[in-house]
Every structure is written in structure tokens, then in C-alpha cells.
C-alpha positions in Angstrom: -68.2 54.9 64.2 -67.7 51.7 62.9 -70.3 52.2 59.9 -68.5 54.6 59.1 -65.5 53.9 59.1 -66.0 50.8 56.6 -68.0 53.4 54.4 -65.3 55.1 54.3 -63.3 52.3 53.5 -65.6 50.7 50.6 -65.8 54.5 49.0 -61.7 54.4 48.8 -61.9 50.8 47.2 -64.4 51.1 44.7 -62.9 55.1 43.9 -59.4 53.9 43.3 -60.6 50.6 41.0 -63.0 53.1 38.9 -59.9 55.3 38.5 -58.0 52.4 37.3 -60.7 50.6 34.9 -61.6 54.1 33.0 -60.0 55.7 31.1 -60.0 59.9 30.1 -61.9 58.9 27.0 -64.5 57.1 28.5 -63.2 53.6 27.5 -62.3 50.7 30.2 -59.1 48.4 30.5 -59.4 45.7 32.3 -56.0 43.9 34.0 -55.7 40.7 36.1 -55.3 42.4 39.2 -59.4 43.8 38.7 -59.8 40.0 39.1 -58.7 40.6 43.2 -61.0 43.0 43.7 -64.1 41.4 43.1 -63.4 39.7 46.9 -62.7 43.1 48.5 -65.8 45.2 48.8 -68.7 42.9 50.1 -67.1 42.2 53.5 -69.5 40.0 54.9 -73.4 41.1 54.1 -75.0 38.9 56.7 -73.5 41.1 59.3 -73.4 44.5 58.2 -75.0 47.0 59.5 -78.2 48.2 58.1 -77.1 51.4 56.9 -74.0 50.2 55.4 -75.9 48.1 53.3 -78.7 50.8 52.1 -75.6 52.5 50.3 -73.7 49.5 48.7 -76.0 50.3 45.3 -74.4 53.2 44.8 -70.8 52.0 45.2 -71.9 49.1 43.3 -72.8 51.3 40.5 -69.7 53.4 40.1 -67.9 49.8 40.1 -70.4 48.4 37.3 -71.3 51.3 35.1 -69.7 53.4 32.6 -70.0 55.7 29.8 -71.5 54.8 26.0 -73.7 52.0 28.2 -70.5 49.3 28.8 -70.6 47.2 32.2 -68.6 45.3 34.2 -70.5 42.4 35.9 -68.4 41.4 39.0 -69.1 39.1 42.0 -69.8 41.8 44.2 -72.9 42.3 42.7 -74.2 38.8 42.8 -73.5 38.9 46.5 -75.7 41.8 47.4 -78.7 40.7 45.1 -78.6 37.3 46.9 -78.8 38.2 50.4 -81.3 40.9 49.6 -83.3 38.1 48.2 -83.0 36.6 51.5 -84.1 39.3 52.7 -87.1 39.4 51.2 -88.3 35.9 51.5 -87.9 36.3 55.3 -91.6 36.1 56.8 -91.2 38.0 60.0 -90.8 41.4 59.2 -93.7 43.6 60.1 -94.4 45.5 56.8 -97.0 47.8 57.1 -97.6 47.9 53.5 -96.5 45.8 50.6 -97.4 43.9 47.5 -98.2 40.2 48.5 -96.9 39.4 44.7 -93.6 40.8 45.6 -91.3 38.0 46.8 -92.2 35.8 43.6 -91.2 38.4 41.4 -88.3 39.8 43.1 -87.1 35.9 42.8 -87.8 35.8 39.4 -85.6 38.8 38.9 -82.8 38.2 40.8 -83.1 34.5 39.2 -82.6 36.3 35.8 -78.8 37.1 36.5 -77.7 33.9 37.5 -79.5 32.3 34.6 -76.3 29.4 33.1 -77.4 29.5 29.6 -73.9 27.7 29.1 -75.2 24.4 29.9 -78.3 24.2 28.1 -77.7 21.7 25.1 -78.9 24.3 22.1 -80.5 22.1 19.1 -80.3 22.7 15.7 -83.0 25.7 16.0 -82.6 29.1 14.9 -85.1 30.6 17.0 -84.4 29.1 20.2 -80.4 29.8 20.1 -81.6 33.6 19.0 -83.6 33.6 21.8 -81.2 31.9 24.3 -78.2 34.0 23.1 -80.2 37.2 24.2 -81.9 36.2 26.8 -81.0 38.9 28.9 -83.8 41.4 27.2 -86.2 39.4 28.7 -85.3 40.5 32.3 -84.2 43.9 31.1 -87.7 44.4 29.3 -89.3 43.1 32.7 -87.3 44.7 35.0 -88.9 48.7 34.5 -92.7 47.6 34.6 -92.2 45.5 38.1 -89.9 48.6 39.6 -93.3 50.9 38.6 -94.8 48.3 40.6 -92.9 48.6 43.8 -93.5 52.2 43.2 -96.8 52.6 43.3 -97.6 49.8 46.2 -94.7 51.9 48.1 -96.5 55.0 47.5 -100.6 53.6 48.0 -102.0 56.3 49.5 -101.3 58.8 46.1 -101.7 55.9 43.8 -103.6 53.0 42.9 -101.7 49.6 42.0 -103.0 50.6 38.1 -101.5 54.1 38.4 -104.6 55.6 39.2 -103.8 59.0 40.9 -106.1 58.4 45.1 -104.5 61.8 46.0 -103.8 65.2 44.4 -99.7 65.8 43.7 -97.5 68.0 42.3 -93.8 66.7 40.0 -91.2 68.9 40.1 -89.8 69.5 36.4 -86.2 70.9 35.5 -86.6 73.8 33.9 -90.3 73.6 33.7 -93.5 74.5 35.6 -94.5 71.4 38.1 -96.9 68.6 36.3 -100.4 68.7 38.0 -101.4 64.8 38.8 -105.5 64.8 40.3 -107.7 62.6 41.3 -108.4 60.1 38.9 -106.2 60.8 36.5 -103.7 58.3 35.6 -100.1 58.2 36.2 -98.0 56.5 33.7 -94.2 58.2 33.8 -91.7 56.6 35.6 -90.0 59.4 36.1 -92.4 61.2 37.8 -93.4 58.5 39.6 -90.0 58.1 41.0 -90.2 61.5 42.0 -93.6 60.6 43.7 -91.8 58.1 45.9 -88.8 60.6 46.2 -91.2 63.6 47.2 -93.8 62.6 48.9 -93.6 59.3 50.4 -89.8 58.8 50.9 -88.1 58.8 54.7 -85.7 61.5 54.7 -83.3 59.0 55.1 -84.3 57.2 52.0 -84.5 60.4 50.4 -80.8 61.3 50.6 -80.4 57.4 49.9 -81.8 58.0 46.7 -80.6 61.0 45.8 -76.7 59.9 46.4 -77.5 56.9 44.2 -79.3 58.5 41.2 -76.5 61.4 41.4 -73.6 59.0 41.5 -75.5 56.9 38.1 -75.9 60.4 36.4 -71.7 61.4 36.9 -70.4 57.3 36.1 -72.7 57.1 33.2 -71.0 60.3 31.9 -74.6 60.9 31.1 -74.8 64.0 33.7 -78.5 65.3 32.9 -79.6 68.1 34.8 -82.5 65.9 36.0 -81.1 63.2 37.5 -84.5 61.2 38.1 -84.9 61.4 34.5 -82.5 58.7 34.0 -84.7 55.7 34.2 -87.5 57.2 32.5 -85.5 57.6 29.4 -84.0 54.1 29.8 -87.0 52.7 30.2 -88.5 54.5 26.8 -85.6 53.9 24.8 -85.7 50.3 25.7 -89.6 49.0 25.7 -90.0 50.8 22.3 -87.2 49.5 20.7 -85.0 52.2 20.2 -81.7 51.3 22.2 -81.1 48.9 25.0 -78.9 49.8 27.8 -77.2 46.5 29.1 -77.0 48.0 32.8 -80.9 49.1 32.8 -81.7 45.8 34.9 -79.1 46.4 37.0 -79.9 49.9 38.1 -83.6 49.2 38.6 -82.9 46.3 40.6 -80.9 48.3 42.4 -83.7 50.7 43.1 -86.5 47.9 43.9 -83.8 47.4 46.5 -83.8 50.2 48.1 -88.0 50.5 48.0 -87.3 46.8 50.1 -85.3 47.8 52.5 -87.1 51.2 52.8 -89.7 48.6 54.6 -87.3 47.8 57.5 -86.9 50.3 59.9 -83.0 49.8 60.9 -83.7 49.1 64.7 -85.8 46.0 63.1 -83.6 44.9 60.6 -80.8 44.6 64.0 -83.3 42.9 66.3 -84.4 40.2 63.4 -81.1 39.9 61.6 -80.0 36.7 64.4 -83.3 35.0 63.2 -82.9 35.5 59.6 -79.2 34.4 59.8 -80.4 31.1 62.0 -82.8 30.3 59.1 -80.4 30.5 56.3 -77.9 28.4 58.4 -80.8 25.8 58.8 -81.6 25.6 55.3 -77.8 25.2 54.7 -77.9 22.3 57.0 -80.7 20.6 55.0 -79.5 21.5 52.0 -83.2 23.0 51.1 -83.6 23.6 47.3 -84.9 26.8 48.4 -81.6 28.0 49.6 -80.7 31.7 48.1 -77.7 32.5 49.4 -75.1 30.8 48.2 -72.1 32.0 50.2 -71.4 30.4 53.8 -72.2 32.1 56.7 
């Protein structure tokens, strides 16, 4: 009941400030009040409950995306990607399958958005203040090929790490027949790899996780394909060869390598551990350890 009910109260919040913030034609306007609201939705992370937090993406999403591509970065988001990186740094969770390269680049992801270029002294070099000044399509350009990752070590038993297909499967297409994947052929769509994981390897619960999250992308991104899953697949195309780069396509796949984390922790683990993990952030607050990831007091 009381999941629930704070669902129900995060959905009001973030529907009322995405009615306020867009505007019929698609455009934004932002006031000071918006300003307020960037304390309002995260509550407090470290105590949620577990499938609170499993939907926060999405209502992160209709808070930071909207149409023509334009974003709106806001502390909310930079809340949930640092406890989840807690998350994932904490050893005692009994995974029964993961990539062991995972934490390190997870970190270097989240890392990525809290990048200050503002205080690095710039010299008098073209190049490097080109390359500092867009330094976000580093992360952007990274972020697709380690969420393809995820995918495939989430989904071993149909595919190799290389996107070699272990296990005969069928994609549903919109509008199409299915595409056939067989043994040893190799798998190299996003897309239909996200359907993989959607499909075939997905809980149930994770399923209707994902599919509220890639429906509620598809209507705030006024983009509103009829497949929804195609989404990232395009992004990621447009982007790696050069054709258009979405500023929100890191966001929405970290937002999805999320998910794939969490869709490791079974909710009756993630409440018996949580005490532990929330002792050993409080510790390394104490010491002040440089490896401290969450920022925000207990």
C-alpha cells in the first residue's frame, strides 16, 4: 500500500511539471518555480522500496525528455544514477550471472554526467577546447555499445558476449514477418536484441517494467513509432554513423542498463541486503573514502 501510494504520488508530481514545462507546440518554458521541483520527486532512494525504484526511469524520462530531441537535466536524475552506482559496486549480492567488467564501466558511465569541465584551465589549443566543449559525445557514442553489452551477458544462454546467436530465436517485427536468428549466426541489432532480452529472457515483471518505460519514451519524445523498441536502435544508428545526435540518447540507455542491474536483484534480496549496503555507504562517509559514490547524506 505504501508503494503505492508514493507511486501514485511521484506520477501526479512529475505529470503536472511536464504539463507545465511543454507546451502544445512541443516547445518548453522553463520558470523559477521548475527550480523547486528538482527536490520533490527523489524522496529518499536509500530507503525506497525496491519496486518503487524499478519505475523511477520512466518518470524520470517524462521529466527529462521532449520532443525535437531538447532535455532538461535536473537533480533528480543525478540522484538515481548515484545510488544505483552504489548499487552496483556492492559485493554481496548473489548474481547468478553477470559480466565481471561491469562495475568499471557502469562507473565510467555514470562518471560521464558529473564530468566539471568548468574547472579545467583550457590552454590556448583549438583541439582540446573542441574536444572539451563536446565532451559529451564521448559518453553518448559509448553509452549504446556497453548497453548491447549488458544485453547479451543478461541474455547468455541465446547469445555469446560477441553476439554470436548459442540458441535458435525468433524477433517480432511491426508489420513484418518475425526475423529468424540460428545458431551461429550473429546478432548485431540493438533493437532486436532488446526484444531478445524483452522476449525471451525478461521476468514478467521486468517485462511490464520495460514495456511502461519504452512506451512512456515513445509518447514524451512525441516520436510515437508503432514499434516502440525500435527507439534505441534508431538512436543508436543515427548517432554512431554520424547522422544526428540525440543529446538524451545516454540518458535513456543508462536508464535501461539500469533496469538490466536491478533485473539481478530479486526484490526479497534487495530488502534483506539494503541495511548492509546502507551501513557501508555510512562507513565510507565516516572515512571520507575517495571511493565514496553517493554524495547525498544518509
Amino acid at each position: 500500500m505504501a508503494s503505492t501510494t508514493l507511486l501514485s504520488e511521484i506520477d501526479t508530481i512529475t505529470t503536472d511539471f511536464r504539463r507545465d514545462i511543454v507546451r502544445p507546440d512541443g516547445s518548453r518554458v522553463l520558470h523559477e518555480r521548475h527550480i523547486e521541483y528538482q527536490k520533490t520527486i527523489h524522496f529518499d532512494l536509500p530507503h525506497m522500496d525496491y519496486d518503487v525504484l524499478c519505475e523511477i526511469p520512466r518518470y524520470l524520462i517524462r521529466t527529462s525528455v521532449f520532443p525535437n530531441g531538447a532535455r532538461y537535466g535536473n537533480a533528480d536524475q543525478s540522484v538515481f544514477w548515484l545510488w544505483l552506482a552504489e548499487v552496483s559496486s556492492f559485493h554481496d549480492w548473489d548474481f547468478e550471472y553477470r559480466d565481471n567488467r561491469f562495475q568499471d564501466l557502469f562507473g565510467l558511465l555514470i562518471s560521464s554526467f558529473f564530468f566539471d569541465v568548468g574547472g579545467i584551465t583550457t590552454p590556448r589549443n583549438y583541439h582540446f577546447a573542441r574536444f572539451i566543449g563536446n565532451f559529451h559525445l564521448l559518453p553518448s557514442c559509448f553509452s549504446f555499445p556497453f548497453l548491447e553489452r549488458c544485453i547479451r551477458f543478461k541474455s547468455h544462454e541465446y547469445v555469446s558476449p560477441n553476439g554470436v546467436v548459442l540458441k535458435d530465436f525468433d524477433i517480432p517485427r511491426y508489420g513484418r514477418s518475425d526475423r529468424s536468428y540460428r545458431i551461429g549466426q550473429h546478432i548485431s541489432n540493438i533493437s532486436d536484441e532488446i526484444k531478445l532480452l524483452y522476449y525471451y529472457v525478461a521476468s514478467p515483471h521486468f517485462q511490464n517494467i520495460m514495456d511502461r518505460c519504452m512506451t512512456e519514451l515513445n509518447e514524451v519524445s512525441w516520436l510515437r513509432i508503432p514499434d516502440h523498441f525500435n527507439l534505441i536502435g534508431n538512436w543508436r544508428n543515427k548517432l554512431l554513423h554520424g547522422e544526428n545526435i540525440w543529446s538524451t540518447g545516454r540518458e535513456i540507455t543508462t536508464y535501461l542498463i539500469c533496469l538490466i542491474l536491478l533485473s539481478y536483484i530479486t526484490e526479497q534480496e534487495y530488502h534483506a541486503k539494503i541495511d548492509d549496503l546502507r551501513k557501508h555507504i555510512a562507513h565510507k562517509q565516516e572515512i571520507n573514502s575517495p571511493y565514496l559514490w553517493y554524495t547525498y547524506a544518509l
